[in-house]
C-alpha positions in Angstrom: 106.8 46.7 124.3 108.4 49.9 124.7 109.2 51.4 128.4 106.9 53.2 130.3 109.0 56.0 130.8 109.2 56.4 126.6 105.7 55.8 126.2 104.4 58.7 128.7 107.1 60.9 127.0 105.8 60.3 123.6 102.3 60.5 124.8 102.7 64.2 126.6 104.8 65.0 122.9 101.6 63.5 121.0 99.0 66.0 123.6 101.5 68.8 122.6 101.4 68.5 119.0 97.7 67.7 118.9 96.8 71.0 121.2 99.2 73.0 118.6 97.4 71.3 115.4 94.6 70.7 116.6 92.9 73.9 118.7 95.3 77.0 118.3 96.4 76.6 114.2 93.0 75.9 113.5 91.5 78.7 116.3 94.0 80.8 114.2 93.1 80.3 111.1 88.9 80.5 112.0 89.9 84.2 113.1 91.4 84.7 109.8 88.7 83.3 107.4 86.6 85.6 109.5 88.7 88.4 109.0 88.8 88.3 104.8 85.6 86.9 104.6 86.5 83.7 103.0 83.4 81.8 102.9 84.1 78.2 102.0 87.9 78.8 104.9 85.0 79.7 106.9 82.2 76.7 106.3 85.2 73.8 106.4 86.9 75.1 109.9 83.1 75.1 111.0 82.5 71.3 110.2 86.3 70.8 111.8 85.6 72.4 115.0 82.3 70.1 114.8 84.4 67.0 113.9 86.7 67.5 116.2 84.9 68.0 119.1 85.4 64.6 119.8 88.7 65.1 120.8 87.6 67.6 123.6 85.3 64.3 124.3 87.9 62.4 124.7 89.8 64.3 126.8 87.0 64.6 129.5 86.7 60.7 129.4 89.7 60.1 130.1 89.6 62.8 132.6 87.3 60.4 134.2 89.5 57.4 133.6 86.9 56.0 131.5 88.2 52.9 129.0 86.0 53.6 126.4 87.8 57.2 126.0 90.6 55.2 123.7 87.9 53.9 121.5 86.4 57.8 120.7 89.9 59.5 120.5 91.1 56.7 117.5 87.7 57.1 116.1 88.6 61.5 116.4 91.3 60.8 114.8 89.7 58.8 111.5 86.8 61.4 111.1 89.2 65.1 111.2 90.9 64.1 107.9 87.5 62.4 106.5 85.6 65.7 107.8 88.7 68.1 106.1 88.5 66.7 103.1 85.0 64.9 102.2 83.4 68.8 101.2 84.9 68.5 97.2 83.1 72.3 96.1 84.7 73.9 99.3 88.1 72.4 98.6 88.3 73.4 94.9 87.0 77.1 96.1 90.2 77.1 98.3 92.0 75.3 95.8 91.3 77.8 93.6 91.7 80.9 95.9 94.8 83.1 96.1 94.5 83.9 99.2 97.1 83.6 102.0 94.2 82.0 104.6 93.4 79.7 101.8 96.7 78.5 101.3 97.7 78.3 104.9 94.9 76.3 105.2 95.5 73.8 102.9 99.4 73.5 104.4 97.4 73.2 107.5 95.3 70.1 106.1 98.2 68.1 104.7 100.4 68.8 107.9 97.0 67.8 110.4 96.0 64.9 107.8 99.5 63.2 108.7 99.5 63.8 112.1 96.2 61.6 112.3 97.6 58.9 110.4 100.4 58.8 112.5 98.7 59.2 116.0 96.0 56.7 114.5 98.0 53.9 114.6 100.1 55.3 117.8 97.1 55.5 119.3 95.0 52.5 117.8 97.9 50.1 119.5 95.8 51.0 122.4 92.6 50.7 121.5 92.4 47.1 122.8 92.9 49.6 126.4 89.2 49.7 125.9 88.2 46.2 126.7 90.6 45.6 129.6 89.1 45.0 133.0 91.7 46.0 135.0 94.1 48.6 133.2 98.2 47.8 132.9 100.9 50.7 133.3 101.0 51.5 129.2 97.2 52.1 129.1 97.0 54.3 132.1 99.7 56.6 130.6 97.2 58.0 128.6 95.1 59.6 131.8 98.1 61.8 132.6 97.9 64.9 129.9 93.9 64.9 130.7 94.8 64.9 134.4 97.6 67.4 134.0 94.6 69.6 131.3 91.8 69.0 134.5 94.6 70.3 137.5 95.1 74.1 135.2 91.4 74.3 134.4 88.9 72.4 136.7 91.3 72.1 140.2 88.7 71.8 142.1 86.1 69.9 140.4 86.2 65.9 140.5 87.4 63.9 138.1 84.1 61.5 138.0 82.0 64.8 137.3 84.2 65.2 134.0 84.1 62.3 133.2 80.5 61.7 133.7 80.8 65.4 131.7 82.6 63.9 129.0 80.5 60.5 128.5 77.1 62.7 128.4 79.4 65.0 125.8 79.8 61.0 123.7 76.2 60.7 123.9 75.4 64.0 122.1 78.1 63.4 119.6 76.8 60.3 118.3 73.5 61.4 118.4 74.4 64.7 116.4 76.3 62.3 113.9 73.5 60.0 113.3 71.2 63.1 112.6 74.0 64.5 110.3 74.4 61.4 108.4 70.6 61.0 107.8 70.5 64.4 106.5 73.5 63.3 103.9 71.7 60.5 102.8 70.8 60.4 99.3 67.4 61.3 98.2 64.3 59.0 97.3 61.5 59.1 94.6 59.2 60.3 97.0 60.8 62.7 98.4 62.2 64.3 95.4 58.3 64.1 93.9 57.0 66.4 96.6 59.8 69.1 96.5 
């Protein structure tokens, strides 16, 4: 097992990276697709900033020190690349595009694709954080970014309330996800008769 010490550092590098990557690239290029009115830049970033909402989520649950916040930030980082790059017609329009957004985008993609591999299975050693009754040293390493996130933007608010925040926040995720995943489903005889 590696030492604590190692661990938190790599864990405050992995929060750097993942706020870089993972809000204010992405923030970025939103602004831009909106600028040169690039339509398909502009429907992928929306379903990102959907997907990974769960990573905002996660951070509140873990605000809370709730276990189940290592289960919904390995699962964030499965569905980002899954969200990038399941929407084929939007990627070929990009693909296809010679536009500096479009291309940065893509970079982007690649560069954010691998950080989620990587951090998956950082991350996913700690998954089993989830089910422990009683948390050790290495799990509870991961509640200090969230708490160091809550102390510069919610000081004075209590670390159950954004947690409770953050598990309410789970509930309408998964429930938004089931709805979006019935609506992808493919269609039946009868439907397809009475359209």
């Amino acid at each position: 097992m590696i030492p604590v010490s190692w661990l938190v550092k790599a864990i405050w590098v992995d929060y750097s990276l993942a706020v870089a990557l993972t809000v204010v690239l992405p923030l970025a290029l939103l602004i831009w697709a909106f600028a040169v009115g690039l339509r398909p830049l502009i429907q992928l970033l929306i379903v990102y900033w959907r997907v990974s909402s769960l990573l905002a989520v996660t951070v509140y649950l873990m605000i809370g020190g709730l276990p189940i916040s290592f289960l919904s930030g390995a699962m964030a980082r499965l569905l980002i690349p899954m969200g990038l790059w399941f929407w084929q017609d939007w990627s070929t329009a990009l693909e296809q595009s010679r536009s500096w957004a479009a291309r940065a985008f893509l970079l982007w993609r690649w560069i954010l694709t691998g950080y989620m591999g990587v951090g998956f299975f950082f991350s996913g050693a700690f998954v089993p954080c989830a089910f422990q009754a009683s948390l050790s040293l290495q799990c509870r390493a991961w509640f200090e970014p969230p708490l160091g996130f809550r102390e510069i933007f919610h000081p004075n608010v209590p670390p159950e309330l954004l947690g409770s925040l953050g598990a309410w926040g789970l509930v309408v995720y998964l429930l938004y996800s089931v709805y979006f995943v019935w609506r992808l489903r493919p269609p039946t005889e009868k439907r397809e008769l009475a359209a």
